[in-house]
N, CA and C atoms as an extended XYZ file, in Angstrom:
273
Properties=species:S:1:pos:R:3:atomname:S:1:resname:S:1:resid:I:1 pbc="F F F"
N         0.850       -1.147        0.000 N   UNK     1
C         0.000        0.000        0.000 CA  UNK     1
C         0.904        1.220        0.000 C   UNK     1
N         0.857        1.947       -0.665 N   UNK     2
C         1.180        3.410       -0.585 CA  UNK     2
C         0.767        4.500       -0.787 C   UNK     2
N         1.644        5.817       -0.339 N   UNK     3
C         0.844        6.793       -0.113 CA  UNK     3
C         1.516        8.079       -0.953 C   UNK     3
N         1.013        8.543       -1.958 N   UNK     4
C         1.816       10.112       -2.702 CA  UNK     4
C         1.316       11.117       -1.537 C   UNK     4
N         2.924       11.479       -0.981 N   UNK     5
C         2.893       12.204       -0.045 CA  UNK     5
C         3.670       13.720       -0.705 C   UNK     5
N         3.236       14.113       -1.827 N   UNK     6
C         4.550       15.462       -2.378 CA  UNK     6
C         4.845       16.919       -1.914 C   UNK     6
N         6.088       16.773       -1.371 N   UNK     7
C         6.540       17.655       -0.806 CA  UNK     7
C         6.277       18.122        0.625 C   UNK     7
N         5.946       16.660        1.228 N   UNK     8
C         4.749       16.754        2.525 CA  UNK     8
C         6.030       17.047        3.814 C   UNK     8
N         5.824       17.858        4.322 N   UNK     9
C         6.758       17.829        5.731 CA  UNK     9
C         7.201       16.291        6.417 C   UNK     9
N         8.142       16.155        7.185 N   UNK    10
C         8.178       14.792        7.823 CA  UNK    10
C         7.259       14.626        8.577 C   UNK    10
N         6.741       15.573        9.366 N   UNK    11
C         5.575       15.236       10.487 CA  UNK    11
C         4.293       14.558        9.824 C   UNK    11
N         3.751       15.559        8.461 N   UNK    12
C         2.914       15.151        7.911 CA  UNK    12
C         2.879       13.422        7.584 C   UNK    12
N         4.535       13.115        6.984 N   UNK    13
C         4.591       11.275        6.432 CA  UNK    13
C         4.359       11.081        7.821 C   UNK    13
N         5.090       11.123        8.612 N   UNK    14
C         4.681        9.785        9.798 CA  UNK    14
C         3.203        9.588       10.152 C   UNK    14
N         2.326       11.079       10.175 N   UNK    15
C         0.987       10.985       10.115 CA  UNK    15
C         0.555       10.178        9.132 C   UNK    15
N         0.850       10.034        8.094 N   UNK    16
C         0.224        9.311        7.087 CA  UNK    16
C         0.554        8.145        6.818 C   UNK    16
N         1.899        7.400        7.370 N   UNK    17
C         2.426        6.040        7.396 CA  UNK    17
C         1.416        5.606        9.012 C   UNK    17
N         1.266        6.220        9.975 N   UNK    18
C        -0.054        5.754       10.192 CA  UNK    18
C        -1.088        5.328       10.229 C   UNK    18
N        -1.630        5.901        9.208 N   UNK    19
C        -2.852        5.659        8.968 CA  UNK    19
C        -2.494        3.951        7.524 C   UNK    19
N        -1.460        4.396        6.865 N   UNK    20
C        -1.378        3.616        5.570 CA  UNK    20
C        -1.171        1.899        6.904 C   UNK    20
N        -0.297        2.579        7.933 N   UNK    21
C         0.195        1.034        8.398 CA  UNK    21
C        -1.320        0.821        9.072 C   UNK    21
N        -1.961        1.086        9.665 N   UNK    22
C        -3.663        0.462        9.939 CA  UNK    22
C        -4.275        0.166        8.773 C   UNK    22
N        -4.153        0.360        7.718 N   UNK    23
C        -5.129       -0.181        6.632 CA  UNK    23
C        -4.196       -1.531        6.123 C   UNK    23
N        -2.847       -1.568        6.175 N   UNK    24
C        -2.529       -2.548        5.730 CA  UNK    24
C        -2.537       -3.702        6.630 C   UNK    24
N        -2.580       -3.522        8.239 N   UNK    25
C        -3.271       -4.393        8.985 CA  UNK    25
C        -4.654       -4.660        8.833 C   UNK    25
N        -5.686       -3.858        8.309 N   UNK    26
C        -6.412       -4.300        8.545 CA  UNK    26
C        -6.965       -5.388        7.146 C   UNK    26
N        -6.221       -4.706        6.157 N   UNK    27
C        -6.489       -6.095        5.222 CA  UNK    27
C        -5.646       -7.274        4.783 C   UNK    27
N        -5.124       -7.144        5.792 N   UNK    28
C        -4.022       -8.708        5.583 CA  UNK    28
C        -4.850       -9.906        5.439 C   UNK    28
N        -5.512      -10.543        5.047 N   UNK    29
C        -5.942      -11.913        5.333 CA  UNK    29
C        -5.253      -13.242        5.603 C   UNK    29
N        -3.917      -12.944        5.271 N   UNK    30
C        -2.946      -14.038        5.562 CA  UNK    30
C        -1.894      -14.064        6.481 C   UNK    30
N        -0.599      -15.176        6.809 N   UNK    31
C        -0.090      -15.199        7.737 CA  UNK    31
C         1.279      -14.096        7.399 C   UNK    31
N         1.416      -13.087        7.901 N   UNK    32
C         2.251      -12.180        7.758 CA  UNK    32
C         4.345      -12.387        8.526 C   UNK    32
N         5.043      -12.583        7.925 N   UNK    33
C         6.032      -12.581        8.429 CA  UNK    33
C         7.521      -11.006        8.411 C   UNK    33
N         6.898      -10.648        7.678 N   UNK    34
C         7.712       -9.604        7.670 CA  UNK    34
C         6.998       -8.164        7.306 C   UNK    34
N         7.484       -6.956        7.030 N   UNK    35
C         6.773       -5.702        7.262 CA  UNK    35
C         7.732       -5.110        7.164 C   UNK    35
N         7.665       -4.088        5.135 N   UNK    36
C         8.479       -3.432        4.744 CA  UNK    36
C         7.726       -2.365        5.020 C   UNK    36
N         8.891       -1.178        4.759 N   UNK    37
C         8.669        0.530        5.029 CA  UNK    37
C         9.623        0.931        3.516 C   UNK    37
N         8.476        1.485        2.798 N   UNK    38
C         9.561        2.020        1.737 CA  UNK    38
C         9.240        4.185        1.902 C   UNK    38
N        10.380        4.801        1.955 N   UNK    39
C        10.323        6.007        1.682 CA  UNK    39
C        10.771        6.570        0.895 C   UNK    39
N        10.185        7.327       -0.247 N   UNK    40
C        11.119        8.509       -1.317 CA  UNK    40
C        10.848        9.916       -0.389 C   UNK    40
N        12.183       10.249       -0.666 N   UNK    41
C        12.421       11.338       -0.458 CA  UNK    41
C        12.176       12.458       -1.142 C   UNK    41
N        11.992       13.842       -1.037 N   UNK    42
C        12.125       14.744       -1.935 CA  UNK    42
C        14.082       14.774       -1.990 C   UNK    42
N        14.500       14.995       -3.515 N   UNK    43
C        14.143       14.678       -4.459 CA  UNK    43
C        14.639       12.958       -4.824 C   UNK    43
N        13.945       12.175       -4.580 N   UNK    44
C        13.869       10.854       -5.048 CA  UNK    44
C        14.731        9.755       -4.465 C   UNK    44
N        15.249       10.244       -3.332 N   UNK    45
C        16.212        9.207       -2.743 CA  UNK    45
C        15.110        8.125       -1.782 C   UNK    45
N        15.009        6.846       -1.919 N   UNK    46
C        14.553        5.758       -1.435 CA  UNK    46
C        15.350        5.254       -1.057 C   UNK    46
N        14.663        4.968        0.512 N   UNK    47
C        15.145        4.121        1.630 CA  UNK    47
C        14.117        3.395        1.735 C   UNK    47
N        14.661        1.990        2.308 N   UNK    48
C        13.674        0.729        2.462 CA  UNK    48
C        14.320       -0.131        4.217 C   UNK    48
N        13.431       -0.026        4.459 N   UNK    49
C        13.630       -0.840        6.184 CA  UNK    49
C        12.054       -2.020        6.119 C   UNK    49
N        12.698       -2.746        6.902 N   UNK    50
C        11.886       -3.934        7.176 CA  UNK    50
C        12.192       -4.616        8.208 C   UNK    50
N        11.017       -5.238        9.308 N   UNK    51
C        11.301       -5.639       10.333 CA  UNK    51
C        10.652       -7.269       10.316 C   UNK    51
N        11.000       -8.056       11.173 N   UNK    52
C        10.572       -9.440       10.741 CA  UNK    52
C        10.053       -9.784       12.150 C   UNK    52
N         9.014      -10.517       11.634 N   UNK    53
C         8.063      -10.300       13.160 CA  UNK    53
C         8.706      -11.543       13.601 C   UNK    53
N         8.397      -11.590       15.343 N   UNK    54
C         8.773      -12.476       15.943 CA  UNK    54
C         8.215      -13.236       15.732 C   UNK    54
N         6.739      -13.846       15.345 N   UNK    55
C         6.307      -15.292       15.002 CA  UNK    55
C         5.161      -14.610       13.456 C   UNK    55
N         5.094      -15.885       12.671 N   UNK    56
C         4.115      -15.702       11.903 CA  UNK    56
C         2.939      -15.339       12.513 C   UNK    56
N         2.266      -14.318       11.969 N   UNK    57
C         1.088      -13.719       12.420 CA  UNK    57
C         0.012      -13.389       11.876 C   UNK    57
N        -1.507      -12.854       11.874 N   UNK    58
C        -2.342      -12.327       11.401 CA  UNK    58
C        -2.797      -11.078       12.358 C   UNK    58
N        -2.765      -10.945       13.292 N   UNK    59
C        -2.908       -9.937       14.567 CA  UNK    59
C        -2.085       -8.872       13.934 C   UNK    59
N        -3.683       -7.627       13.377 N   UNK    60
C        -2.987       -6.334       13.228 CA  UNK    60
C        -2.519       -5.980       13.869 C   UNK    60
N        -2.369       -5.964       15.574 N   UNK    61
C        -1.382       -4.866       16.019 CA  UNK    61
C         0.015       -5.535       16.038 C   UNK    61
N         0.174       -6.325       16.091 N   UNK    62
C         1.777       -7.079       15.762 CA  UNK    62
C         2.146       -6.276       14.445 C   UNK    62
N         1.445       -6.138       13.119 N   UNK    63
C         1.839       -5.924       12.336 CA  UNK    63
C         1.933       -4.272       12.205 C   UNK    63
N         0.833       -3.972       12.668 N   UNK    64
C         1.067       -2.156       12.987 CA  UNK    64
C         2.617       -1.946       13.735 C   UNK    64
N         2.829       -2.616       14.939 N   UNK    65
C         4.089       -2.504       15.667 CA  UNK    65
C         5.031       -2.927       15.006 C   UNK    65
N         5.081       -3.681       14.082 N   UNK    66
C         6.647       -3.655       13.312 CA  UNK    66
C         6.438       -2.600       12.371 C   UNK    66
N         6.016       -2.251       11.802 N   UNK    67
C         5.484       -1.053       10.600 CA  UNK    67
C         6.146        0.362       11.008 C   UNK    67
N         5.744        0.382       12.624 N   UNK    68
C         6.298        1.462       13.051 CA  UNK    68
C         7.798        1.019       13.475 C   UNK    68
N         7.842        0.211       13.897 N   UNK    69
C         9.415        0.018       14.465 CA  UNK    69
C        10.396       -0.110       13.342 C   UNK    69
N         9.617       -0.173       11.865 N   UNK    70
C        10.806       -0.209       10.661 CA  UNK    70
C        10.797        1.193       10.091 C   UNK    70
N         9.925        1.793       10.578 N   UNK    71
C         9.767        3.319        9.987 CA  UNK    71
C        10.696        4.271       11.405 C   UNK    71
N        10.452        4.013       12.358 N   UNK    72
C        11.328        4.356       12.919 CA  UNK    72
C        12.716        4.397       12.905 C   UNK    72
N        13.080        3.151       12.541 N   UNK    73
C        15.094        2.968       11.697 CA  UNK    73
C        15.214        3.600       10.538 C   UNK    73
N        14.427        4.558       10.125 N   UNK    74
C        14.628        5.744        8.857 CA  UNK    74
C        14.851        6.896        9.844 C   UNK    74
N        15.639        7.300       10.123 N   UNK    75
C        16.166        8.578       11.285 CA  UNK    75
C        16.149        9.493       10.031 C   UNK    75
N        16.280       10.078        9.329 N   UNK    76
C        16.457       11.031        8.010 CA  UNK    76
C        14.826       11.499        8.129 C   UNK    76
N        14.985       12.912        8.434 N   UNK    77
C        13.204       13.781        8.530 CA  UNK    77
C        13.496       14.651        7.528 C   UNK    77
N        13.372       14.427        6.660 N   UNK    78
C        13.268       15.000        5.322 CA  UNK    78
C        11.703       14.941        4.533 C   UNK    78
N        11.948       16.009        3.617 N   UNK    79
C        10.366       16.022        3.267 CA  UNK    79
C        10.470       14.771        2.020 C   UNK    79
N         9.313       14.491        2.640 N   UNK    80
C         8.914       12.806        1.794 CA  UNK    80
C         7.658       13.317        0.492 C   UNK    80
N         8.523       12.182       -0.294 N   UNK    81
C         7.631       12.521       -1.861 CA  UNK    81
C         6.258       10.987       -1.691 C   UNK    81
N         6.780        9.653       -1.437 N   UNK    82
C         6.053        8.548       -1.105 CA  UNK    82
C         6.130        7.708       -0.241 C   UNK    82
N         5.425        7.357        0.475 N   UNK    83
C         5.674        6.210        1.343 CA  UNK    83
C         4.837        5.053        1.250 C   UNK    83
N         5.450        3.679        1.387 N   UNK    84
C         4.544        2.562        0.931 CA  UNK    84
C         4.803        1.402        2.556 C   UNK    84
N         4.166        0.814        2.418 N   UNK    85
C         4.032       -0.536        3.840 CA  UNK    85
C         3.705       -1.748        3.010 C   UNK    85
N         4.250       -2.839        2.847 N   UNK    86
C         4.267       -3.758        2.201 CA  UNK    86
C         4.360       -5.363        3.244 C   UNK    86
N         3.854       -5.803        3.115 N   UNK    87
C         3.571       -7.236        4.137 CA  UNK    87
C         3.986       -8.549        3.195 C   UNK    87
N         5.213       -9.128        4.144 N   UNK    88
C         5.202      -10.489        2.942 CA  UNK    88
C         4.828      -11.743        3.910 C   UNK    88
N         4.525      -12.279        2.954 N   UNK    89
C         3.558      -13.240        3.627 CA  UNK    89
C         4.373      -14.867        3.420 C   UNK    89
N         3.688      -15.729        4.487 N   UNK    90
C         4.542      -16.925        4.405 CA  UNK    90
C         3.923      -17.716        3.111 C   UNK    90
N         5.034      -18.893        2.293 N   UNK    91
C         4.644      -19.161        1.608 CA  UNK    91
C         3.523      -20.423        1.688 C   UNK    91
């Protein structure tokens, strides 16, 4: 899932990787093992963090809590052009 965030302050992305990381909990239907964070930057530099949950899961808030804990290891508050939350799932 992602979000065109252009030219949005940093405060604004984390507000909005918020909301993007609750919707992508809430439509997971499957067993979730990991939980990417992708960010572009203004102008276009992408960073990617990902956290790997402690057990396979379906429980949104497990998956909200890594979402944030991989968006958190992006220390760089720069104004963000996109941000996406991506869930990979077991095979």
């Amino acid at each position: 899932m992602t979000q065109n965030t252009p030219g949005a302050d940093p405060a604004s992305a984390e507000a909005r990787a918020y909301g993007v990381r609750s919707r992508v909990a809430d439509e997971v239907d499957r067993t979730v093992v990991r939980v990417v964070v992708k960010v572009r930057y203004v102008p276009f530099t992408t960073r990617t963090r990902s956290r790997t949950l402690p057990a396979p899961t379906t429980e949104g808030s497990t998956i909200e809590q890594a979402t944030l804990e991989a968006l958190d290891r992006l220390t760089t508050r720069r104004p963000v052009r996109l941000l996406g939350v991506r869930a990979e799932f077991r095979n």
